[in-house]
N, C-alpha and C positions, 0 to 999 in steps of 0.2 A: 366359327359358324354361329350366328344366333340362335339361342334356345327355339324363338317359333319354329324357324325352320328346320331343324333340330328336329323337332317331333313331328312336325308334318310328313319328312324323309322316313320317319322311323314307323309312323302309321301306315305309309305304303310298302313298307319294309314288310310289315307285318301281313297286310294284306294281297301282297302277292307270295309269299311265302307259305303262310297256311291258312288262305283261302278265308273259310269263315265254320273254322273247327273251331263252335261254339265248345266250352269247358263243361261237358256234364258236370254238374249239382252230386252231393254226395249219393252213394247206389247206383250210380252208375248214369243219370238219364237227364237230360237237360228239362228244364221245367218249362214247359207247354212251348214248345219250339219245336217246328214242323224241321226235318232232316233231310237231304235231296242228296243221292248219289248222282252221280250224273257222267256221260260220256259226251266228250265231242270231237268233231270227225273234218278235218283241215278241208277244204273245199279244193285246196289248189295243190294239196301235195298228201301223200304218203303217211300218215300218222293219225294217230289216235290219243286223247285223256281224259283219264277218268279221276274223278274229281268228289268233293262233297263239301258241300254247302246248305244255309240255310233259306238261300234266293237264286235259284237256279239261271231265271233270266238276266238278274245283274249280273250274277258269273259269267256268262255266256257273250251280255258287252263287255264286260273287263277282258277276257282272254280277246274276243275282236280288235281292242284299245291296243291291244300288246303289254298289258298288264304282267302279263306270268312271262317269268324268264325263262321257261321250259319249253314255253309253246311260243314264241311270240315271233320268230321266224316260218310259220307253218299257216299265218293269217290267209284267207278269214276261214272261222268255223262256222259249221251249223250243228244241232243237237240232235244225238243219235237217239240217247236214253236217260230219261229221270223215272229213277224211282222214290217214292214215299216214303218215309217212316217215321215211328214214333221215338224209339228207342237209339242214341247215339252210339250204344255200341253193334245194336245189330247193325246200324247201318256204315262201321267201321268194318266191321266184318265180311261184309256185301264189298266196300269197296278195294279190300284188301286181295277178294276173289278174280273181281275186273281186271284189276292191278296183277297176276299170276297168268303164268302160261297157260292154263283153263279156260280165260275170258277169249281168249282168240276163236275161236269154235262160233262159242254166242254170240259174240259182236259182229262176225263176218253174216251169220245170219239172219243177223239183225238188218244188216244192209243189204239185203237180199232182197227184203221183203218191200 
């Protein structure tokens, strides 16, 4: 396989894999980068993910694309919930909760509304 291609495979490798978990900076907190938890909700079937990034909209084409090997059976989504933050690890924290049997309660209420 040619090294271009090589790394091209390996850059989508990357970015469907883990999304766009930028590396917080030393203390903990990425420097001046907006943090987006996010959920979205298959239109056409039974499922839900939650997610976090630092561009919620390009996430949201990329999973459309079939981008994520998780969700990409489940096409097309639309966007349930983005939250804000500063801080990369609260918003690890936030989306660790999504991600737990807790989040089912809020998210169905979510779509309620």
């Amino acid at each position: 396989m040619p090294a271009q291609r090589r790394v091209k495979r390996n850059k989508l490798a990357d970015l469907v894999a883990f999304g766009d978990r930028t590396r917080p900076a030393r203390g903990g907190q990425a420097q001046n980068i907006m943090i987006y938890v996010y959920t979205i909700k298959s239109v056409a079937k039974k499922f839900r993910y939650v997610g976090i990034t630092n561009d919620p909209e390009r996430r949201l084409w990329q999973h459309n694309k079939g981008y994520g090997i998780s969700a990409k059976n489940f096409l097309p989504f639309k966007l349930v919930l983005k939250e804000q933050y500063n801080d990369y690890g609260e918003a690890r924290k936030r989306e660790r909760f999504l991600k737990s049997g807790f989040r089912r309660k809020f998210l169905d209420s979510l779509e309620t509304l």
